[in-house]
LUMNUKE-112937 format. One line per 3 residues: number of its first residue (from 1); for each residue x, z, y of N, C-alpha, C. Coordinates in steps of 0.02 Angstrom, whole numbers, plus 50000, padded with zeros to 5 digits. Atoms other than C-alpha are relative to their C-alpha. Layout:
N
NUM = X/Z/Y/X/Z/Y/X/Z/Y  ...
This chain:
358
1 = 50029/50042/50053/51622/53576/49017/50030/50020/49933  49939/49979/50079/51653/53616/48832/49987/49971/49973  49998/50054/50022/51695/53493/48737/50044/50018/49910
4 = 50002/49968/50057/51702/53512/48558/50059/49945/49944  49937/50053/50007/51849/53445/48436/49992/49999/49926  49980/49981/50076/51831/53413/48237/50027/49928/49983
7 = 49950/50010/50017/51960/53322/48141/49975/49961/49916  50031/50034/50052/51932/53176/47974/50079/49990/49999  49932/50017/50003/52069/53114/47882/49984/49910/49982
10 = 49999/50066/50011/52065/52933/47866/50040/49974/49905  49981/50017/50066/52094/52840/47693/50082/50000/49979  49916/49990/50024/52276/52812/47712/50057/50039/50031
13 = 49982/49920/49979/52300/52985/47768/50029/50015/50079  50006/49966/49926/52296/52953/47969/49941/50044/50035  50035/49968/49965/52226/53070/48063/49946/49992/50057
16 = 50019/50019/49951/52082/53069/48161/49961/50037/50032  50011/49958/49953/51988/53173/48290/49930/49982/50052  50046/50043/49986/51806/53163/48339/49994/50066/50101
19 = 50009/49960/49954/51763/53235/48526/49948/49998/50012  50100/50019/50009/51566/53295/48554/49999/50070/50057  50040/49930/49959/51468/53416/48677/49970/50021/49978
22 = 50041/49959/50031/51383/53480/48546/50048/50028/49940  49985/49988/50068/51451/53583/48401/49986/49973/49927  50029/50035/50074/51456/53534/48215/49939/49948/49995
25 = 50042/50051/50027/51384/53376/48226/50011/49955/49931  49984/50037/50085/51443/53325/48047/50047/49929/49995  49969/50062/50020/51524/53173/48089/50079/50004/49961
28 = 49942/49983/50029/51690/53251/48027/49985/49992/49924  50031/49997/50062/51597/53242/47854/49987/49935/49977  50009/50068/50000/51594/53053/47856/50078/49979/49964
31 = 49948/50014/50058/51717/52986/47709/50004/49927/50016  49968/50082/50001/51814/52827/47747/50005/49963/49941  49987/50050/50065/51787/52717/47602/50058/49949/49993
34 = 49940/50063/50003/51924/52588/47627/50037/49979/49942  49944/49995/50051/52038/52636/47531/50064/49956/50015  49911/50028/49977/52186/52580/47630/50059/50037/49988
37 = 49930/49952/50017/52369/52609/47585/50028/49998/50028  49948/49980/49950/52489/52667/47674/50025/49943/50026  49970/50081/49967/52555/52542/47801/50076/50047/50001
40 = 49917/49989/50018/52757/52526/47778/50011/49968/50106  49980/50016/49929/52837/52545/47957/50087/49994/50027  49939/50011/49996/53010/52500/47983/50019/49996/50076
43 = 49993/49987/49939/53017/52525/48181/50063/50023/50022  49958/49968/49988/53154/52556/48274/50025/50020/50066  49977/49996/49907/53233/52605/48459/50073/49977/49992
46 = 49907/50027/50008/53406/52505/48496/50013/50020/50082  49974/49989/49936/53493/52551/48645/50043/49965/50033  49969/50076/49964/53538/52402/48762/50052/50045/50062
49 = 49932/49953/49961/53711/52466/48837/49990/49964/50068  50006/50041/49957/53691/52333/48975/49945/50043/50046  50049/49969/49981/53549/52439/49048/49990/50095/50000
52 = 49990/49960/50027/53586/52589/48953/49892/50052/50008  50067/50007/50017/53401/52592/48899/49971/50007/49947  50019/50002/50062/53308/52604/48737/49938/49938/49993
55 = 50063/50065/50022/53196/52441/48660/49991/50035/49940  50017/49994/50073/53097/52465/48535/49975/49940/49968  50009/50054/50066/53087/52353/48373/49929/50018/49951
58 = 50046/49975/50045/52931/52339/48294/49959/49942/49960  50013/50075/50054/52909/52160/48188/49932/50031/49965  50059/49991/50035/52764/52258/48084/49929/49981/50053
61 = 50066/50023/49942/52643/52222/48236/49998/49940/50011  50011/50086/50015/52644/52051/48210/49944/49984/49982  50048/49992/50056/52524/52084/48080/49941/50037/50036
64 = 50052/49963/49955/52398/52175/48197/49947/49963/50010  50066/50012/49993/52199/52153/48223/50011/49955/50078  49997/50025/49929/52200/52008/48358/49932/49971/50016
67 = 50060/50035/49951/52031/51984/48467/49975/49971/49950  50062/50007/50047/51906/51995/48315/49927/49977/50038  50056/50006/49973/51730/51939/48367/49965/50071/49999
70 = 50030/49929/49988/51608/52099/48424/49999/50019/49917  50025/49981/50060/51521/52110/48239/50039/50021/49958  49955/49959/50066/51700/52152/48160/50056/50034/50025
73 = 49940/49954/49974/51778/52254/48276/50005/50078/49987  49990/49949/50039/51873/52406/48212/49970/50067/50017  50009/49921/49979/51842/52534/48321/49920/50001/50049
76 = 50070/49970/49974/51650/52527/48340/49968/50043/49924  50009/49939/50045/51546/52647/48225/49979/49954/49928  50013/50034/50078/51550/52608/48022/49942/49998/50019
79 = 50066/50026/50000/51385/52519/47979/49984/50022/49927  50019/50011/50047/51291/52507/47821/50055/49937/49977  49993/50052/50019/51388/52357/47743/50089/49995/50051
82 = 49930/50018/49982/51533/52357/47863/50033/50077/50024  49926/49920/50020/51691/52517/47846/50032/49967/50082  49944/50000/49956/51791/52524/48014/50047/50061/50014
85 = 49926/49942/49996/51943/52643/48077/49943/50060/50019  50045/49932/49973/51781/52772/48138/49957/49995/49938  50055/49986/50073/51686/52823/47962/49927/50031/50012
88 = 50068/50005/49954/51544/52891/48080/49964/49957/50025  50041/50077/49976/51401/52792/48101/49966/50015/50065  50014/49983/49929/51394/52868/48293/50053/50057/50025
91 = 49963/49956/49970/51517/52945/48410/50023/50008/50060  50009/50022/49942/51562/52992/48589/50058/49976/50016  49925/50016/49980/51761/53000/48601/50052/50024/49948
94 = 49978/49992/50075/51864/52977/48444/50068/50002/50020  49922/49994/49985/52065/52991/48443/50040/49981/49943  49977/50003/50072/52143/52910/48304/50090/49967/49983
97 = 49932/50016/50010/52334/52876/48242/49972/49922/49986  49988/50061/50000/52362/52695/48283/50032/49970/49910  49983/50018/50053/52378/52584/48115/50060/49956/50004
100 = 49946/50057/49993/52500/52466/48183/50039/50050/50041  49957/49972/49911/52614/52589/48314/50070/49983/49984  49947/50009/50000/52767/52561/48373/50047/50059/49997
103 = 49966/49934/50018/52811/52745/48371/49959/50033/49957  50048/49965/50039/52758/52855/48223/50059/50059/49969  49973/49930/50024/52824/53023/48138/50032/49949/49916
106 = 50008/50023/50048/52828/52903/47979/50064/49923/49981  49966/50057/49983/52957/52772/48055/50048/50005/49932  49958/50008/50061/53083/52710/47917/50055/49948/50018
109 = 49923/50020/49990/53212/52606/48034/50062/50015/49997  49938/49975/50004/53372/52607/47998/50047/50019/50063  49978/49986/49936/53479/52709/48110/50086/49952/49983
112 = 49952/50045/49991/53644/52620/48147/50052/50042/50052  49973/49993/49942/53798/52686/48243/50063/49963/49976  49960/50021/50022/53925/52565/48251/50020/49959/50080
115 = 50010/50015/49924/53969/52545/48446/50034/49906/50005  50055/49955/49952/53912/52483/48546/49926/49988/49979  50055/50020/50024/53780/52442/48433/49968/50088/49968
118 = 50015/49926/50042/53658/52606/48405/49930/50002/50006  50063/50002/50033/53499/52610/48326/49968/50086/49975  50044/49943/50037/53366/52752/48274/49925/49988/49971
121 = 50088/50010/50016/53199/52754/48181/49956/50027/50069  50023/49964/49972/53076/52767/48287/49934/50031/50015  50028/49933/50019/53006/52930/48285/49963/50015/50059
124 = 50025/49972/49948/52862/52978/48374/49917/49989/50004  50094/50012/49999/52650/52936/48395/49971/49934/50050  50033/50030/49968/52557/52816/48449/49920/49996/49969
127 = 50065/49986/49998/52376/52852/48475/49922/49971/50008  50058/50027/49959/52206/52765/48507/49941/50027/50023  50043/49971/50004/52082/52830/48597/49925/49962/50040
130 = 50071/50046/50016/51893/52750/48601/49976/50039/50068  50028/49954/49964/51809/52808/48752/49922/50020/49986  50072/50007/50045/51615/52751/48669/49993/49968/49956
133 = 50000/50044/50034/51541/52687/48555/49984/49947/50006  50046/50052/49965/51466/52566/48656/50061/49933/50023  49964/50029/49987/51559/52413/48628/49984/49948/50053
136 = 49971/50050/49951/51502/52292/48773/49991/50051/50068  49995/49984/49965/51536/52420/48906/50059/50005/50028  49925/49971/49987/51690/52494/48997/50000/50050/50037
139 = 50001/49951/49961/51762/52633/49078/49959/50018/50063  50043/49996/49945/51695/52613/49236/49932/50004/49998  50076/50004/50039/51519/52604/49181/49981/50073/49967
142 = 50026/49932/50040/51523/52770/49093/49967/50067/50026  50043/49946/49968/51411/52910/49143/50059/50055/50032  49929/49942/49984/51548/53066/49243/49993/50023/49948
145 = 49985/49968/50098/51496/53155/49078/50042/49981/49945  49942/50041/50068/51590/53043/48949/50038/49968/50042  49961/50002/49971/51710/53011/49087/50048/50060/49998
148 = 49949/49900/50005/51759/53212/49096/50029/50003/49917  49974/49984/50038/51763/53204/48921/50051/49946/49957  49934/50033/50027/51879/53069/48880/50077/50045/50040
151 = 49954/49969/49953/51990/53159/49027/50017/50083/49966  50002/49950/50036/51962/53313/48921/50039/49980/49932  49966/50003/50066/52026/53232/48757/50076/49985/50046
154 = 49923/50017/49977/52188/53164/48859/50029/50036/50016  49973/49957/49963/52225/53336/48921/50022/50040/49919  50001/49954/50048/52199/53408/48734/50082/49953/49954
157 = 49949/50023/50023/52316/53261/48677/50077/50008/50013  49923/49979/49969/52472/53278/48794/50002/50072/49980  49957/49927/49980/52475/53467/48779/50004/50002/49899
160 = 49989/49989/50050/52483/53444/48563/50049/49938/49995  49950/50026/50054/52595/53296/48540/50061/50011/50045  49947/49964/49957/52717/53393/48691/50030/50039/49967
163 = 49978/49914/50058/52729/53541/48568/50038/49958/49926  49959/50025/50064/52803/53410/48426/50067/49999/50008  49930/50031/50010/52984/53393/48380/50014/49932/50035
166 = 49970/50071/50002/53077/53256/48454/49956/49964/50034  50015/50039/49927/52958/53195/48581/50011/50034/50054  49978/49978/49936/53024/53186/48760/49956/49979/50050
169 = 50063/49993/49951/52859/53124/48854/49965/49959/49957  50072/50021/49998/52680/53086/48854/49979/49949/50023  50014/50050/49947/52621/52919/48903/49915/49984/49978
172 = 50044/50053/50017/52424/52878/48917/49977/49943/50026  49998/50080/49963/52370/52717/48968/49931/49955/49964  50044/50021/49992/52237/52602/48974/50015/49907/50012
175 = 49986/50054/49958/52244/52406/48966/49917/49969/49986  50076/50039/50004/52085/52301/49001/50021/49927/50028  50001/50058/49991/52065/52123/48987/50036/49944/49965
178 = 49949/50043/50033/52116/51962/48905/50058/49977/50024  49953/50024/49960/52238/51943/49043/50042/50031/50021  49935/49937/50021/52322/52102/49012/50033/49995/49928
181 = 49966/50012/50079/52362/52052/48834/49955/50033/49970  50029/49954/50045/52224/52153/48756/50002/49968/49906  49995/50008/50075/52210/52137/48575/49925/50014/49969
184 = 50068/49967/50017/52043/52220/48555/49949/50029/50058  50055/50010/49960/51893/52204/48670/49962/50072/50013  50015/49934/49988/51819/52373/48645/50037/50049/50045
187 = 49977/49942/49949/51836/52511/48764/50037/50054/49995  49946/49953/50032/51991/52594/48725/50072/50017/50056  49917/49997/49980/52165/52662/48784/50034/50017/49941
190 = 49941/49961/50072/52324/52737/48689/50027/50051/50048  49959/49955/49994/52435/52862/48693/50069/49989/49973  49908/50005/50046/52635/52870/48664/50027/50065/50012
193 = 49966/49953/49968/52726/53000/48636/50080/49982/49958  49955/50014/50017/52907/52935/48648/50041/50065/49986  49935/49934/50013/53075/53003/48584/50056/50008/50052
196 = 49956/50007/49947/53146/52969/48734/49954/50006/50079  50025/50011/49928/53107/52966/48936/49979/49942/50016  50008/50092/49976/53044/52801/48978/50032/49982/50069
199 = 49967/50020/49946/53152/52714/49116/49961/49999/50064  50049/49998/49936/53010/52717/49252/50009/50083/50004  50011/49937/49987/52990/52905/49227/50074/50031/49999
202 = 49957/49976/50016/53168/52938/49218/50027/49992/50085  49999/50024/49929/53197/52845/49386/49958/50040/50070  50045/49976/49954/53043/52925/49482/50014/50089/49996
205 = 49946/49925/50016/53130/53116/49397/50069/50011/50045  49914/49991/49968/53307/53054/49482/49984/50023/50070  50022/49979/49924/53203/53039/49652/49981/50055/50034
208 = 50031/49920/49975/53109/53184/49644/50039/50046/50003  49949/49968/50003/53266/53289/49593/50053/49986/50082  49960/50020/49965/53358/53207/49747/49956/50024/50063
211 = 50058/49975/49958/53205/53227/49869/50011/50092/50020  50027/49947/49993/53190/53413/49819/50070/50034/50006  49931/49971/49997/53380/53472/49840/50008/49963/50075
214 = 49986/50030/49926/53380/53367/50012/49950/50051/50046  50082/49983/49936/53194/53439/50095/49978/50065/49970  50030/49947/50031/53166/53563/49970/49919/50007/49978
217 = 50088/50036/50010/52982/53473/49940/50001/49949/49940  50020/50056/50064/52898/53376/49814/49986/49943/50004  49998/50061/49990/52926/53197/49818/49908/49977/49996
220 = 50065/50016/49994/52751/53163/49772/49944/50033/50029  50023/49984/49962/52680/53286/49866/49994/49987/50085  49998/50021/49920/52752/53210/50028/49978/49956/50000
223 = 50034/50057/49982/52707/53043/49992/49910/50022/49993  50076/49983/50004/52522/53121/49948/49982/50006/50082  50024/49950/49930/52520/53223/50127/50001/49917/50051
226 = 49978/50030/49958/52603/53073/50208/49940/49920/50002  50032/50038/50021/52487/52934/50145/49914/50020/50029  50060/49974/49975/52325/53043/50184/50028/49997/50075
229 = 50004/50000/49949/52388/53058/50359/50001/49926/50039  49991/50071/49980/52420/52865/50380/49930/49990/50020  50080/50016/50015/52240/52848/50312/49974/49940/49993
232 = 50024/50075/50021/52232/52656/50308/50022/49968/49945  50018/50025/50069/52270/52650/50138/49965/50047/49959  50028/49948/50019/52179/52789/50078/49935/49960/49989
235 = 50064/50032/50032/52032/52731/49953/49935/50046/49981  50059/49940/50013/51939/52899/49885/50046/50056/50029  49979/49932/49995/51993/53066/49949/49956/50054/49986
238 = 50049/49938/50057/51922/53206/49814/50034/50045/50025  49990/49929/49976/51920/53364/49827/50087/50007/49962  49940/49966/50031/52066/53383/49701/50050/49933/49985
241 = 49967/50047/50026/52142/53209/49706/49998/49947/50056  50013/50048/49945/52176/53074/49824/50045/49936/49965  49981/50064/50029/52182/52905/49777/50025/49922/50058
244 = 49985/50044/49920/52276/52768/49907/50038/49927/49957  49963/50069/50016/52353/52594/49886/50079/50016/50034  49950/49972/49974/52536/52645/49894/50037/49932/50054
247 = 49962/50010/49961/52641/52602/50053/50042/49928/49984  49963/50055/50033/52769/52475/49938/49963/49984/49930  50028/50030/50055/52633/52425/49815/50037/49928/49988
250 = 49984/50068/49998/52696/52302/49718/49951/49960/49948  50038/50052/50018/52556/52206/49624/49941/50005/50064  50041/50023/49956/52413/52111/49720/49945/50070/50023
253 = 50042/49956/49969/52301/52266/49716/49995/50058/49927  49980/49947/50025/52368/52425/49656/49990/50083/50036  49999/49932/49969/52313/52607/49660/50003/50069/49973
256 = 49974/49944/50038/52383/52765/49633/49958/50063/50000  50044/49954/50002/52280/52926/49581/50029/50061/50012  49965/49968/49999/52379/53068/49638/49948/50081/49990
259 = 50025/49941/50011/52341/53267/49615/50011/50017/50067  49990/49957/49935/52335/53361/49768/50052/50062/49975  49966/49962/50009/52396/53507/49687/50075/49982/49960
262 = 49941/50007/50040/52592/53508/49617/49977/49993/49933  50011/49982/50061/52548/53482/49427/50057/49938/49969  49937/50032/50027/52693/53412/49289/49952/49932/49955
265 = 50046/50047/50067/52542/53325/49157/49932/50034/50000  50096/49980/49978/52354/53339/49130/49999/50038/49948  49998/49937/50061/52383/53478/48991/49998/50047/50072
268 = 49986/49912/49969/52427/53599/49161/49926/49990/50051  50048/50012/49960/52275/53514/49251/49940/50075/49982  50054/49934/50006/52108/53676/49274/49941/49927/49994
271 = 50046/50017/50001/51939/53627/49227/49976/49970/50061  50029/50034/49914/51888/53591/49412/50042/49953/49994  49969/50060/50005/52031/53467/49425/49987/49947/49936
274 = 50009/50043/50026/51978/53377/49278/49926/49955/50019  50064/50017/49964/51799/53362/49349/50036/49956/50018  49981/50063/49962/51873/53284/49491/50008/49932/49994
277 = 49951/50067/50018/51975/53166/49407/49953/49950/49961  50053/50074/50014/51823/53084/49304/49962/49985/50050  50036/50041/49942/51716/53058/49458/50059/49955/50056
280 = 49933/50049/49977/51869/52985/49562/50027/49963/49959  49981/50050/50058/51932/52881/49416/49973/49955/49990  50059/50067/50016/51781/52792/49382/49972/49985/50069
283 = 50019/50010/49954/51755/52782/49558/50043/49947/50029  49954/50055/49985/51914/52677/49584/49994/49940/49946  49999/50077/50064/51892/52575/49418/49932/49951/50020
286 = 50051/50042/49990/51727/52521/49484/50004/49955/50077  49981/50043/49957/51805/52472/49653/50028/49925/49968  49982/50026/50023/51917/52388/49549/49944/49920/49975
289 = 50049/50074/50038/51761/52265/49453/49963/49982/50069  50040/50015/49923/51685/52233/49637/50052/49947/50018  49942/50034/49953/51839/52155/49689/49991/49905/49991
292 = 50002/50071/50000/51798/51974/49607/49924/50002/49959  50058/50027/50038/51644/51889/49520/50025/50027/49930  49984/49983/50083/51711/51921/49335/50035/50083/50002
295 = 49936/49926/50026/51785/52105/49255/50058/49983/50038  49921/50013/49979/51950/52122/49351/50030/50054/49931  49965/49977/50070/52081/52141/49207/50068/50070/50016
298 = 49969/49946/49960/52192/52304/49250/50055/50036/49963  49965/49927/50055/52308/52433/49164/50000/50074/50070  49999/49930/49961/52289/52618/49209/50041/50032/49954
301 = 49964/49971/50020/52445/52710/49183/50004/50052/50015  49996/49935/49971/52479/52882/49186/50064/50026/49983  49938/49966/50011/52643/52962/49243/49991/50060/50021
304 = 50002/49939/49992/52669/53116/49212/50091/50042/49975  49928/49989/50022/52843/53233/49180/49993/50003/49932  49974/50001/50043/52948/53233/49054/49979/50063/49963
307 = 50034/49928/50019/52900/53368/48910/50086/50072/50016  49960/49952/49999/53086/53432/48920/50041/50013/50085  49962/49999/49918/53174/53407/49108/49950/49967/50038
310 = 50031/50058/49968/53113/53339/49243/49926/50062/50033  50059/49964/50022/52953/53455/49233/49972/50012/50088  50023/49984/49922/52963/53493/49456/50018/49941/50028
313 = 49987/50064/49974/53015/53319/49494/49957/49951/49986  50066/50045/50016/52870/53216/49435/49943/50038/50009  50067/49991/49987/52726/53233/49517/49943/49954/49955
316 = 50042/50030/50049/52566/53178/49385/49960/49959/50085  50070/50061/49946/52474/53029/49472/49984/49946/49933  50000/50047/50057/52399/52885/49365/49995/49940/50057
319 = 49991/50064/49963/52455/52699/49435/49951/49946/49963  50051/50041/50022/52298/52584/49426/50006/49932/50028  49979/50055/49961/52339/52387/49458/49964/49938/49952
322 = 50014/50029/50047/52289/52238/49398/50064/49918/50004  49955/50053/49998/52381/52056/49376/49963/49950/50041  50019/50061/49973/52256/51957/49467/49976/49996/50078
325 = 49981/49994/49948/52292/51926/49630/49924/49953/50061  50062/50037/49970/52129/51794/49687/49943/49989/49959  50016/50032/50059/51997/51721/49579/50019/49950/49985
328 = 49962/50076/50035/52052/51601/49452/50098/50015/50001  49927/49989/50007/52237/51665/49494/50029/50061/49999  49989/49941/50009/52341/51786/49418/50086/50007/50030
331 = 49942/49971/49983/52506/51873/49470/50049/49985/49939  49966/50017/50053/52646/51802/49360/50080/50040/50007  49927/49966/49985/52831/51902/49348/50029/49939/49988
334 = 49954/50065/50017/52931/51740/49359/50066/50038/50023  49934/49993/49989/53101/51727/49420/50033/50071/50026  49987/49931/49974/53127/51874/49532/49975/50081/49985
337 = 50031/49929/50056/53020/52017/49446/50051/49981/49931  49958/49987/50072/53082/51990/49267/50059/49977/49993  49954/49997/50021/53247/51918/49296/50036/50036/50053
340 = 49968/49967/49961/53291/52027/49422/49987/50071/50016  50034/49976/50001/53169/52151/49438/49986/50019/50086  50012/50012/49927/53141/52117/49623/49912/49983/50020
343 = 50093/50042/49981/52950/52124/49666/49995/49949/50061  50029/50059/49953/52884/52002/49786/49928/50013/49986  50061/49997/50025/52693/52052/49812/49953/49933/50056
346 = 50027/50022/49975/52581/51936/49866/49928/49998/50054  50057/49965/49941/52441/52029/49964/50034/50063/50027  49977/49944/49973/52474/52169/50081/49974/50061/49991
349 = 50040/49928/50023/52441/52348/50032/49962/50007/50057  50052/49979/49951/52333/52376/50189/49964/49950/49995  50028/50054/50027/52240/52195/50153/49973/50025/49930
352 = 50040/49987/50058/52205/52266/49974/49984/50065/50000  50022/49930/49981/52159/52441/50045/49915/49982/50006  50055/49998/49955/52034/52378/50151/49955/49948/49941
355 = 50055/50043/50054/51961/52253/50011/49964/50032/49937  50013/49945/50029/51950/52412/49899/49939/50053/50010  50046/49952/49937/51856/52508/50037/49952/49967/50001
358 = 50059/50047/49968/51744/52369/50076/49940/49995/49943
């Protein structure tokens, strides 16, 4: 599939990035009127010794676009009469520097070393990317065509903000629903590209490193092989991807998208494997809205390695889950998840296999 890439600059000089199957369709030629000024970002990463972790500080998102009604939401296509973050008045898959992020190249926190107190700006991207313009739809719903090619922009994104200074991974991600915290109703994900490892991927790097000096195998390749051979949690099995409800899932109904082949991030993914991955993708997200009477609310994460270590110890899978465990009831981290970080799930991964399947 070729998928075509031109580039606008937005009024207060973010960047933005239109994606099309057709060449020079002009929308790059579309002038943001706004006339917005620079947003002031004072962000920062502190490093909680207790954990030996990084938080990030980001008080300017306070101030952020919260759950506008359809008619004034940002990221559908400018109108006659109404300017939004897309200056095209039609587009298929846009990519644009987040106005509010918590990481940006632009950060201006103060760094701090004064133990054990230690602070840095923080430095780094955060991305949004639109999958249509079609604001009452969603992923799942989308033709494999503008499925491949959102999967096409996410492959073009990790392998350029990998190549920047001072980021140490790629995170994209996906949240849907008012019961994921969304902020904005339209059909969107982000992108991060931290200055650091994130503690999940740093953890699932220690394993794989430990795994592959013990067996001399790839942690996520065994659980892949080992999971397909179980087969009763096994949900789609693609040609280039197998998707299962893992073994120690821990929310009510969680599922992981793994690669068949060894790959570190979806920059090393081949054209055929990206195929794959939009027809299997939207094939699980639509299990996913089957599962109750209303949208089930979800996040689709994607781990992938680190851009600098790590690179044969993380196997790329994307973890698809949601918080709501029945209808009418959702999955809450009380006592033992967040003050302990002890899951407790309340359905059984073979129980939410088979309700997946069904």
């Amino acid at each position: 599939m070729e998928v075509y890439r031109s580039s606008a600059t937005l009024s207060d000089g973010r960047r933005l990035l239109y994606f099309d199957t057709a060449p020079d369709t002009g929308r790059d030629r579309w002038i943001d009127e706004r006339g917005l000024g620079a947003a002031s970002n004072a962000s920062q990463i502190r490093w909680d010794a207790l954990r030996e972790e990084w938080v990030g500080i980001a008080s300017h998102r306070q101030s952020r676009t919260f759950l506008p009604p359809a008619d004034e939401c940002p990221l559908c296509p400018s109108q006659d009469g109404r300017r939004t973050e897309i200056p095209a008045p039609s587009y298929d898959v846009v990519v644009f520097e987040n106005r509010f992020p918590s990481f940006t190249t632009t950060a201006t926190g103060a760094a701090v070393d004064a133990a054990p107190f230690l602070a840095r700006p923080a430095i780094g991207s955060c991305e949004v990317v639109c999958f249509t313009s079609d604001h009452d739809t969603s992923f799942s719903q989308l033709p494999t065509e503008r499925a491949r090619m959102v999967v096409e922009a996410w492959a073009d994104r990790v392998a350029e903000l990998s190549a920047r200074d001072g980021v140490e991974h790629v995170y994209p991600f996906e949240n849907r629903g008012v019961e994921i915290g969304v902020t904005l109703a339209h059909p969107h994900g982000q992108i991060y590209a931290y200055p650091f490892v994130p503690p999940l991927v740093a953890r699932i790097a220690d394993a794989g490193r430990r795994h592959r000096e013990r067996t001399g195998d790839c942690l996520g390749c065994s659980l892949l092989q080992s999971e397909e051979r179980d087969g009763v949690r096994v949900v789609v099995a693609g040609e280039h991807w197998l998707a299962y409800v893992p073994f120690a899932a821990r929310w009510p109904f969680e599922v992981h998208i793994a690669a068949r082949r060894h790959v570190p991030d979806l920059a090393a993914t081949t054209p055929d494997e990206r195929a794959d991955l939009a027809s299997t993708y939207v094939n699980v997200l639509r299990r996913f809205d089957a599962l109750f009477e209303t949208p089930t609310p979800y996040i689709a994460a994607w781990v992938q390695a680190p851009v600098h270590s790590g690179r044969d110890d993380v196997h790329l899978h994307a973890q698809i889950f949601t918080v709501r465990r029945a209808p009418g009831k959702l999955k809450y981290l009380a006592g033992s998840e967040s003050g302990m970080a002890v899951w407790v799930n309340d359905v059984a991964p073979e129980d939410a296999a088979a309700r997946l399947c069904g």
